[in-house]
C-alpha positions as CSV (number, residue, x, y, z in Angstrom):
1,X,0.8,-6.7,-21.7
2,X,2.4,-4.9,-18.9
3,X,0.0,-2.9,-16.6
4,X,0.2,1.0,-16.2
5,X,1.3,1.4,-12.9
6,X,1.3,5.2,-11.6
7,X,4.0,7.0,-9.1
8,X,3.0,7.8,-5.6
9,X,3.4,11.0,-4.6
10,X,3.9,13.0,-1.1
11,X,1.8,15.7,-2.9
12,X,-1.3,14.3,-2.2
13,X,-4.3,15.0,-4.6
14,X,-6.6,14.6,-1.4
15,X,-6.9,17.8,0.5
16,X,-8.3,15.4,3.8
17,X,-5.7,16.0,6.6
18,X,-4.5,12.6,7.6
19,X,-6.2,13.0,11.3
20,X,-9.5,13.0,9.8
21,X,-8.7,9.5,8.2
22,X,-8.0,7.9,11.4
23,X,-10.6,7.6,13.9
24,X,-13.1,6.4,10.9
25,X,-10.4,3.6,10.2
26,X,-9.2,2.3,13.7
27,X,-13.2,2.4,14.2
28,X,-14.0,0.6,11.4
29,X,-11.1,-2.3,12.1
30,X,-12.5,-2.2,16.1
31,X,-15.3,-3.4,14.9
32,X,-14.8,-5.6,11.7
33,X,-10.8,-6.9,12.4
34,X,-10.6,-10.8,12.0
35,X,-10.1,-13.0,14.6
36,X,-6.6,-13.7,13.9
37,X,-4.5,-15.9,16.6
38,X,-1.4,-13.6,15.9
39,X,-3.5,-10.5,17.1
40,X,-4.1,-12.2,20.7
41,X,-2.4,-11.1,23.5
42,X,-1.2,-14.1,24.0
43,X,0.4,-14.9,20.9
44,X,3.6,-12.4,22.0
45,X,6.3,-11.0,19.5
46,X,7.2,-14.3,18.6
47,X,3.8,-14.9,17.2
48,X,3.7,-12.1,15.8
49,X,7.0,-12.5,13.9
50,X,5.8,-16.2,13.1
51,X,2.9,-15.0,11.7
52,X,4.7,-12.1,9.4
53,X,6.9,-14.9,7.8
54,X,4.5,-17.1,7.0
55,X,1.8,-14.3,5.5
56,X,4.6,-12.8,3.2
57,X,3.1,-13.9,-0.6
58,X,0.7,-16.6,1.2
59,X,-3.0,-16.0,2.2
60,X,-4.8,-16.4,5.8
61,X,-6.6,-19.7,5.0
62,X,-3.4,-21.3,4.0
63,X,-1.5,-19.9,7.1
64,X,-3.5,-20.4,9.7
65,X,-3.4,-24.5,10.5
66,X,0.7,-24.1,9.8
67,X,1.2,-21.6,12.2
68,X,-0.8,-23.0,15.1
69,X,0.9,-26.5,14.6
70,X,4.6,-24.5,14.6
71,X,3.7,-22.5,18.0
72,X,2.6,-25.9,19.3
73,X,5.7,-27.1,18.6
74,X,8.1,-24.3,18.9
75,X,6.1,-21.9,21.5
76,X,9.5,-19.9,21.8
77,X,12.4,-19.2,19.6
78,X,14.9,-20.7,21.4
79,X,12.5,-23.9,20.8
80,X,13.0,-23.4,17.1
81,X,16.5,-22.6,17.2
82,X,17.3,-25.6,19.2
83,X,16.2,-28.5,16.0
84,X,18.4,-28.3,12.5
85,X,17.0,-25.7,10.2
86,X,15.7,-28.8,7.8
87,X,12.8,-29.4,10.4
88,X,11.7,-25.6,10.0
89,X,11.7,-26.7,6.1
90,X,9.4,-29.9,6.5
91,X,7.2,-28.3,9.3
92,X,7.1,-25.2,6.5
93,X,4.6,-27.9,4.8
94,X,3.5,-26.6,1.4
95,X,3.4,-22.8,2.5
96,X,5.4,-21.8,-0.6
97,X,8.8,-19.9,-0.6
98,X,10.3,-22.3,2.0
99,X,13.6,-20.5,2.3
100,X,11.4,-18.2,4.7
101,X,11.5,-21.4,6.9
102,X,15.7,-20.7,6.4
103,X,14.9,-17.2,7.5
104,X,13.0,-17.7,10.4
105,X,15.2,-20.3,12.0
106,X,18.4,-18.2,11.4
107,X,16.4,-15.2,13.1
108,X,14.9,-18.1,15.8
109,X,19.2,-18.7,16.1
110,X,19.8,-14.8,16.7
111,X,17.4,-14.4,19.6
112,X,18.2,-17.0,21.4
113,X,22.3,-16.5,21.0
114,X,22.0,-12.3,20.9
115,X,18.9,-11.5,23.1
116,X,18.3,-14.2,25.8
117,X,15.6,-16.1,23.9
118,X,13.4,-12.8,23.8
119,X,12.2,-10.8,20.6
120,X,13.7,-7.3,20.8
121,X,11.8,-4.3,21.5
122,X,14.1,-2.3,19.9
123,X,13.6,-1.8,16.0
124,X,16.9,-1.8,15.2
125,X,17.7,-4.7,17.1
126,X,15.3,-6.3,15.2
127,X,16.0,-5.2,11.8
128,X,19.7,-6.5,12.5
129,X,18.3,-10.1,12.9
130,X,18.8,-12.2,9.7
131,X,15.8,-12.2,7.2
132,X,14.4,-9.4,8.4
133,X,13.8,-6.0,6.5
134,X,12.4,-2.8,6.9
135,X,8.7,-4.4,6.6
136,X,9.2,-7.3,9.0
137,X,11.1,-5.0,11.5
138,X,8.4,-2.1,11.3
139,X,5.2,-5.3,11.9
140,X,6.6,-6.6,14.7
141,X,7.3,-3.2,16.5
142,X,3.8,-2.0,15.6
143,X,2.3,-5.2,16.6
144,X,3.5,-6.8,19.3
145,X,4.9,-4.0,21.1
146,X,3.0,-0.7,20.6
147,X,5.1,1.6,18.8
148,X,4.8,4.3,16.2
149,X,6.5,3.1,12.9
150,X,5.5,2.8,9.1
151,X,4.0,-0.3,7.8
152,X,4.1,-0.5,4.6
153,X,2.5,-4.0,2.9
154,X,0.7,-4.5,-0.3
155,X,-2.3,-3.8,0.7
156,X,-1.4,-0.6,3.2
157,X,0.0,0.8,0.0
158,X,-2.9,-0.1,-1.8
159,X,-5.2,2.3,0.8
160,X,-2.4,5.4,0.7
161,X,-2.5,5.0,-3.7
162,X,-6.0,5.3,-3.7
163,X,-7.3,7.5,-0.5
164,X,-4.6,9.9,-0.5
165,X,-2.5,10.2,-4.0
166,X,-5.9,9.3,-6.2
167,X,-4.3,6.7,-8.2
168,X,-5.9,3.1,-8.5
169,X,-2.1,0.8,-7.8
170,X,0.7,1.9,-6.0
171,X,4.1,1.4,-7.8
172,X,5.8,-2.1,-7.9
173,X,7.9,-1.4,-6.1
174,X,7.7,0.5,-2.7
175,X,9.5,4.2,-3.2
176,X,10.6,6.7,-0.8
177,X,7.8,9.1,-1.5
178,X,5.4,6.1,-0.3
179,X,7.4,5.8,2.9
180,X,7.7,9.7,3.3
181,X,4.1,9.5,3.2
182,X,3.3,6.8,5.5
183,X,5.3,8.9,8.0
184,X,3.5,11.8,7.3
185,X,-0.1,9.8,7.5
186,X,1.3,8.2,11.1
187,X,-1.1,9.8,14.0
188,X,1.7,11.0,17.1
189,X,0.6,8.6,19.5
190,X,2.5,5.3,19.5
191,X,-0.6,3.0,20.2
192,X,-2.9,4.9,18.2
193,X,-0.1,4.3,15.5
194,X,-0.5,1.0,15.7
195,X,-3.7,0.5,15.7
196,X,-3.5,2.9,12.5
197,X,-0.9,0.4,10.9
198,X,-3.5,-3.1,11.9
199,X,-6.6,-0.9,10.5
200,X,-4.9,0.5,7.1
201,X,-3.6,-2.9,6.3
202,X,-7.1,-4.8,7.2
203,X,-9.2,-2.6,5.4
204,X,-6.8,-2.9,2.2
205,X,-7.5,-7.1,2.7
206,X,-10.9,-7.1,3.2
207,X,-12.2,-4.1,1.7
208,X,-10.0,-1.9,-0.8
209,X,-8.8,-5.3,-2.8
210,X,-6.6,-5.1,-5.8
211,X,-10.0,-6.8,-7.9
212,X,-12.9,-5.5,-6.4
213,X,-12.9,-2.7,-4.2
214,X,-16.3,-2.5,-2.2
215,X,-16.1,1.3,-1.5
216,X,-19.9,1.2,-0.5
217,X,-18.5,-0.4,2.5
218,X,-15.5,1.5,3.3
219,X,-15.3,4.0,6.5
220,X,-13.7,6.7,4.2
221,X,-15.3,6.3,1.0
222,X,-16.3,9.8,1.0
223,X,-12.7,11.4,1.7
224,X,-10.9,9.1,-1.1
225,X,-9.0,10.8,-3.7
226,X,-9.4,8.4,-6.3
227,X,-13.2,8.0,-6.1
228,X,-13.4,11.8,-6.0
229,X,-12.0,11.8,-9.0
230,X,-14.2,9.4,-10.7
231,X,-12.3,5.6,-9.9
232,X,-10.4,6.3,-12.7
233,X,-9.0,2.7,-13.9
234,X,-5.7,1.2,-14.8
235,X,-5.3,-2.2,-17.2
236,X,-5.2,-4.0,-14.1
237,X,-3.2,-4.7,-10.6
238,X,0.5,-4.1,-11.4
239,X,1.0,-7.3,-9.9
240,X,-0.2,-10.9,-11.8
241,X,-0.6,-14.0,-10.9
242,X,2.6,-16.3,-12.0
243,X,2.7,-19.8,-14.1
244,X,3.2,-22.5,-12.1
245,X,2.6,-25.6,-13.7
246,X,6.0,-26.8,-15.9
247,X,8.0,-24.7,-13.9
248,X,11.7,-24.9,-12.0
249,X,9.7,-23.5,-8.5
250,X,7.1,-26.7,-9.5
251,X,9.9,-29.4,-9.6
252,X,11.6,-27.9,-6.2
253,X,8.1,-28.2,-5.1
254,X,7.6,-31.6,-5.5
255,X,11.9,-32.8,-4.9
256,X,11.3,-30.8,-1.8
257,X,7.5,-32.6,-1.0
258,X,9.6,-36.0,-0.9
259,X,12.6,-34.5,1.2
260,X,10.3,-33.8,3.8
261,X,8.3,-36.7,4.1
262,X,10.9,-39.2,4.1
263,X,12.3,-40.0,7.7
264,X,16.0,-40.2,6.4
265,X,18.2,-39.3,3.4
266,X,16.8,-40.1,0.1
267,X,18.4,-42.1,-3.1
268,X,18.8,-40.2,-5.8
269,X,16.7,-42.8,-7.6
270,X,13.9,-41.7,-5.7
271,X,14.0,-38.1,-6.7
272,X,14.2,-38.9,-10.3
273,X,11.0,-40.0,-10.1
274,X,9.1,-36.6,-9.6
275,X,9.5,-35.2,-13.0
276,X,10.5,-36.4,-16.1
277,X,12.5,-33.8,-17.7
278,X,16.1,-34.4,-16.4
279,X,17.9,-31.6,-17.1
280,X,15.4,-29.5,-15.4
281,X,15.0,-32.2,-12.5
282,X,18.6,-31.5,-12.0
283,X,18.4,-27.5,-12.3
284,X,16.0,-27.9,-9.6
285,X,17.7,-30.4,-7.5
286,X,20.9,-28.3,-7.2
287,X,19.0,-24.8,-6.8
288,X,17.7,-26.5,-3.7
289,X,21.3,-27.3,-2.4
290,X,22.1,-24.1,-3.2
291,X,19.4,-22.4,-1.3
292,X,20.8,-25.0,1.8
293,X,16.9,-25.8,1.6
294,X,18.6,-29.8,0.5
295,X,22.0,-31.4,1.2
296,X,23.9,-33.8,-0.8
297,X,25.7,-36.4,1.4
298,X,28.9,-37.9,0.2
299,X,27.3,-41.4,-1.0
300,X,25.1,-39.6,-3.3
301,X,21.9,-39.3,-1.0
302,X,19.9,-35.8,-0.4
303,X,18.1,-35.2,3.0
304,X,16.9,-31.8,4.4
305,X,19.8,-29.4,6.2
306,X,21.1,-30.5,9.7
307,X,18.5,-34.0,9.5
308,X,19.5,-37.1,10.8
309,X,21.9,-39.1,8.3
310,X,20.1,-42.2,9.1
């Protein structure tokens, strides 16, 4: 059954002027934020930018003891950018989605040849560097260096449905009217915005949750459209949960797990062990070539990109 997902609009049903929503939020976060490393000072734009690959589809807990381990070992990107892109893929663990390692090590690449090693300031600068959008370009801005820009994640969208437009989900997809009314929701003062974009997307993790939305706790309970108008409720999140077990993204999972434990290439024979179906073993096996997330050397072995031949 698909869930009824409703259009955000810039015609807010809330009649709340967007600075009365602020100073209850960047209170609230000032007081109950998480003690994330990426939000030290001294974790720096590249930290930051680590951190906003790794959290894209992939909760805290499962983030937090890969990322410290990859700033241990790649404090800087030039650091990253200077090992083949197949030891971003192992060091990526079982984080899911590994071609974000791909991503993050061509960016790593970018800095260091484009940029002098440093993250741009500049948020067009940034969006230029491969694998990163409009999202990742806006986060690391905001974050790591202050400025006033429109951050629009899950659960930031999430807040603006539900406070502002009265409607339980956003769409699946982000529109324009949700960016036009990010912009419009941004307060004027670079830092403040910032802090604005941290708050709104804390408070839509820990508090305003697709599931269970503790409103008794929420700074702005009582200026939120969609509890005014009764928490009117949908069939569910428009977003579910996919089947994992049986699937192509399983086998790649488990061709990929023995990739990156071995120390050299692998026999084929070896990777025919993983799963039994072999047409699907083999669907799997070349999606990972073509994804450059495996490579296939001329006697027949696979090993992870830009690794050691052995």
């Amino acid at each position: 059954m698909t869930a009824t997902t409703s259009t955000t609009s810039t015609t807010a049903t809330s009649t709340t002027p967007p600075t009365a929503l602020h100073t209850p939020v960047i209170g609230w976060f000032a007081q109950h934020a998480r003690d994330l490393p990426w939000r030290r000072p001294e974790a720096g734009a590249w930290g930051v930018m680590v951190s906003e690959f790794m959290l894209q589809q992939t909760p805290v807990s499962r983030v937090l003891p890969v990322y410290e381990e990859w700033l241990r070992r790649w404090p800087r990107p030039a650091d990253l950018a200077a090992e083949p892109a197949g030891e971003a893929v192992r060091a990526w663990g079982r984080l899911g989605y590994p071609r974000r390692a791909l991503r993050l090590h061509s960016a790593a690449a970018a800095i260091a040849e484009r940029h002098g090693g440093e993250v741009p300031t500049d948020h067009h600068q940034l969006l230029a560097l491969p694998g990163i959008g409009e999202y990742t370009a806006a986060a690391v801005a905001s974050f790591a260096y202050g400025q006033r820009h429109a951050v629009l994640d899950t659960n930031v969208r999430r807040v603006f449905a539900r406070v502002v437009s009265g409607t339980e989900y956003p769409p699946n997809a982000t529109t324009a009217a949700e960016r036009k009314l990010a912009r419009m929701l941004l307060p004027e003062e670079p830092a403040v915005a910032a802090k604005w974009a941290a708050a709104t997307m804390e408070l839509g993790a820990l508090l305003c949750t697709a599931r269970g939305p503790e409103c008794g706790r929420c700074p702005i309970a009582e200026l939120c459209a969609w509890r005014k108008a009764g928490s009117p409720a949908h069939e569910g999140p428009p977003r579910r949960g996919q089947t994992y077990a049986g699937t192509d993204r399983q086998v790649r999972g488990r061709l990929l797990a023995v990739l990156r434990e071995a120390a050299g290439p692998v026999e084929r024979s070896l990777l025919d062990r993983v799963w039994h179906d072999p047409e699907q073993r083999a669907r799997a096996l070349g999606g990972l070539v073509g994804d450059g997330l495996a490579e296939r050397l001329p006697d027949g072995r696979y090993r992870l990109p830009g690794t050691a031949a052995g």
